[in-house]
C-alpha positions as CSV (number, residue, x, y, z in Angstrom):
1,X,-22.9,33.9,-1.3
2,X,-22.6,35.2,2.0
3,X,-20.3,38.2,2.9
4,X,-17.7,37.0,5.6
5,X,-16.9,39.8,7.5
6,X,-12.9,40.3,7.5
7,X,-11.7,38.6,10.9
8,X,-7.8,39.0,10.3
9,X,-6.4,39.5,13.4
10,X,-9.7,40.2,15.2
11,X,-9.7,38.5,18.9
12,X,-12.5,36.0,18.8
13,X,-13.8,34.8,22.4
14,X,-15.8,31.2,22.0
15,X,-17.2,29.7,25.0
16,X,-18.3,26.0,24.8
17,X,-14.6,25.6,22.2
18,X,-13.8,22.6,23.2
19,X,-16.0,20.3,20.9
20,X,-19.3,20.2,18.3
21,X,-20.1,23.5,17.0
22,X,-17.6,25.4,19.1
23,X,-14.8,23.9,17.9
24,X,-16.0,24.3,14.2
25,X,-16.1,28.4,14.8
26,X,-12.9,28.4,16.8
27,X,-11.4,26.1,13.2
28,X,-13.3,28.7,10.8
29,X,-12.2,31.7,12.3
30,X,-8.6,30.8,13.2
31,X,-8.7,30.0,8.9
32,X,-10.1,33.3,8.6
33,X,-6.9,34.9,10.5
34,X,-8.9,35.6,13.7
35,X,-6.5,35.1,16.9
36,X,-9.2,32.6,18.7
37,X,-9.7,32.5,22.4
38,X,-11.4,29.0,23.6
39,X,-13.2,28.8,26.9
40,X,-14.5,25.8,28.2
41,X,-14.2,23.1,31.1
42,X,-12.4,20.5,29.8
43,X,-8.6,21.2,29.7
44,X,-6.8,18.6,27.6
45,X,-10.0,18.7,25.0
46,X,-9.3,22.7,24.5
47,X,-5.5,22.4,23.8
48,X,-6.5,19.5,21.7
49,X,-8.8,22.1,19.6
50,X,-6.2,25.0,20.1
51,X,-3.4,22.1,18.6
52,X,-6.2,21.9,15.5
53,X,-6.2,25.4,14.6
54,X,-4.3,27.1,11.8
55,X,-1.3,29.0,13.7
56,X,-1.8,27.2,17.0
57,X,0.4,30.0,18.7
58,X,-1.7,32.8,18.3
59,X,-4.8,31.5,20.2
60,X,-5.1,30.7,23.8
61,X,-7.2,28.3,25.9
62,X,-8.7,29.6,29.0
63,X,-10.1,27.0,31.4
64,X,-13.2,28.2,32.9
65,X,-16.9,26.6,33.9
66,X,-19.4,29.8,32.6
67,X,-21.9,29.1,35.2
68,X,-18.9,29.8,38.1
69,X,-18.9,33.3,38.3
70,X,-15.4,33.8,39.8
71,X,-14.1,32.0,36.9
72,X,-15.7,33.9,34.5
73,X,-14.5,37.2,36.3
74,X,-10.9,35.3,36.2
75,X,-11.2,34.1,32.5
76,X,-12.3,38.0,31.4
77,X,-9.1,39.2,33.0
78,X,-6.9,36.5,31.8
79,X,-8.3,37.3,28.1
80,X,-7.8,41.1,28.3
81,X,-4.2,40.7,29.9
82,X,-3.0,38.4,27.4
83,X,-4.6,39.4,23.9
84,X,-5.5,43.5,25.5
85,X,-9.0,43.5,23.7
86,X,-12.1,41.5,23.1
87,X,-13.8,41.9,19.0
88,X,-16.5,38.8,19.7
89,X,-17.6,36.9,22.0
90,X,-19.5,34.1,20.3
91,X,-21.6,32.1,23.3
92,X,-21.7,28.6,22.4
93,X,-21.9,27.2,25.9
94,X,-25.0,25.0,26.1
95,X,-26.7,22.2,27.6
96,X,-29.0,19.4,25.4
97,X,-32.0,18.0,27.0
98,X,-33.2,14.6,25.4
99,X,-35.8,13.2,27.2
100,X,-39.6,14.6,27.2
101,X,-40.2,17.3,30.0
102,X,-42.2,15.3,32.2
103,X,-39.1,13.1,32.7
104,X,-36.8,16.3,33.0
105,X,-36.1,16.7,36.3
106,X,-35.8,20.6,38.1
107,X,-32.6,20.1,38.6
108,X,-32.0,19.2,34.7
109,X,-34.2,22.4,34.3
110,X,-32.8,24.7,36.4
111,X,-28.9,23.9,34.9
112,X,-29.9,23.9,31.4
113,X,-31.1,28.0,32.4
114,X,-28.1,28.6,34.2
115,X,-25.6,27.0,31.9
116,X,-28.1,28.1,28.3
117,X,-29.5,31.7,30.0
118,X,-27.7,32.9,32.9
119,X,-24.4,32.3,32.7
120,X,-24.2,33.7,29.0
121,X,-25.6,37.1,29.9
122,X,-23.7,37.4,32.8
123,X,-20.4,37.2,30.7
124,X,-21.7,39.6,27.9
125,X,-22.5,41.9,31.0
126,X,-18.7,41.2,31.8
127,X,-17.1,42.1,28.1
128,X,-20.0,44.6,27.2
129,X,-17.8,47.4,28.4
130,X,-14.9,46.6,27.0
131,X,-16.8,46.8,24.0
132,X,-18.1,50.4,24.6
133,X,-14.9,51.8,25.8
134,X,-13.6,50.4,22.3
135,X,-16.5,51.5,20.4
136,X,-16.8,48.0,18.8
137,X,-17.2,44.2,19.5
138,X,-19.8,41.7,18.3
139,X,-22.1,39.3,20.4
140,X,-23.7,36.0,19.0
141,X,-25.7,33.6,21.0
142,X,-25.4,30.2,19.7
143,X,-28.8,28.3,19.8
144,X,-30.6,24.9,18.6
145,X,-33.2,24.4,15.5
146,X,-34.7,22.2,18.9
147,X,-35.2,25.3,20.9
148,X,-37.0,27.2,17.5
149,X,-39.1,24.1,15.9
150,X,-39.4,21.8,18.6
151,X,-37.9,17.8,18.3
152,X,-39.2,15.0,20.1
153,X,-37.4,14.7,23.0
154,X,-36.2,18.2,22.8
155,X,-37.7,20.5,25.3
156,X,-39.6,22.7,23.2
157,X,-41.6,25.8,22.6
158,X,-45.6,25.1,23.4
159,X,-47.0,25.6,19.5
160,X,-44.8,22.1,18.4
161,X,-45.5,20.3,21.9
162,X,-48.9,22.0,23.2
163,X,-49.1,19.9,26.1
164,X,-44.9,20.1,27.3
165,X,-44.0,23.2,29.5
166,X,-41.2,24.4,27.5
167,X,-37.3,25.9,27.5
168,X,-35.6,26.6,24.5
169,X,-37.8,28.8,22.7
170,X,-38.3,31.5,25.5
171,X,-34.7,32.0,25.9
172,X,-33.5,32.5,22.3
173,X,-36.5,35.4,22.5
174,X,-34.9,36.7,25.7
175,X,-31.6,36.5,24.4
176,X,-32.6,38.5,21.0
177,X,-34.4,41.4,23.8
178,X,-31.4,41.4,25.3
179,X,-29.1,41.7,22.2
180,X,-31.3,44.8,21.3
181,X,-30.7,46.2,24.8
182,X,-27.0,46.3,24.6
183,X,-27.0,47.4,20.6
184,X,-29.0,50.8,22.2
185,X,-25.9,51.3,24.8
């Protein structure tokens, strides 16, 4: 079995809360005493998840879209004014493709990178040194089997779907560069 490390009381940012596999974190680690900040776009779906958890009271729902910087600039302050720290940030925000890429438009392309890429480092950038002046904090990136093994009508990397430019793959390898980056800070 697993080791589960101990989140009592640790403040546990989740972007993408307000349904799927954001939602299941934010109800695991509210069970596992973690007070649970939930970031997404849709208002009434977040308090509807925030209702969910265990001790409702102790978490908070801030309303941002990741891929608008000023609101992630407005949702880092509103987290650090209300809970004063930041232990993990758990980015779950993302975008599914289903269709094959030569129907994917690049405007499907270019929001799935902001929304799955961009807008995720740049909020890491944002807590990153609130975790160094605290000498802690934990980052995940949350990403698909899709963007790993490849699914049909998944955007995919080129070994699964040699003849499909692909998405997924290279940025869960950019994202683990990048995690190694800010470990060596």
């Amino acid at each position: 079995m697993a080791k589960v490390e101990d989140l009592n009381g640790k403040v546990v940012w989740i972007t993408g809360a307000s349904s799927g596999i954001g939602k299941a974190i934010a109800q695991q680690c509210a069970a596992l005493g973690a007070q649970v900040v939930l970031t997404a776009r849709r208002h009434e779906e977040l308090e509807n998840v925030r209702q969910s958890l265990t001790n409702p009271d102790q978490h908070i729902s801030v309303i941002a879209d990741i891929t608008d910087e000023s609101q992630v600039r407005h949702a880092y302050e509103q987290v650090l004014q209300q809970k004063g720290r930041i232990d993990w940030l758990i980015n779950n925000a993302g975008l599914s493709q289903r269709a094959l890429i030569q129907h994917t438009t690049m405007q499907t392309e270019r929001a799935i990178m902001e929304v799955d890429y961009f807008s995720q480092v740049f909020l890491t950038k944002m807590v990153l040194p609130t975790f160094l002046a605290q000498k802690s904090g934990r980052i995940v990136f949350i990403s698909s089997v899709a963007g790993l093994l490849g699914t049909q009508y998944r955007i995919a990397p080129p070994i699964q779907q040699p003849k499909q430019r692909f998405i997924c793959g290279p940025i869960v390898y950019v994202l683990k560069l990048l995690i190694r980056a800010f470990r060596s800070q």
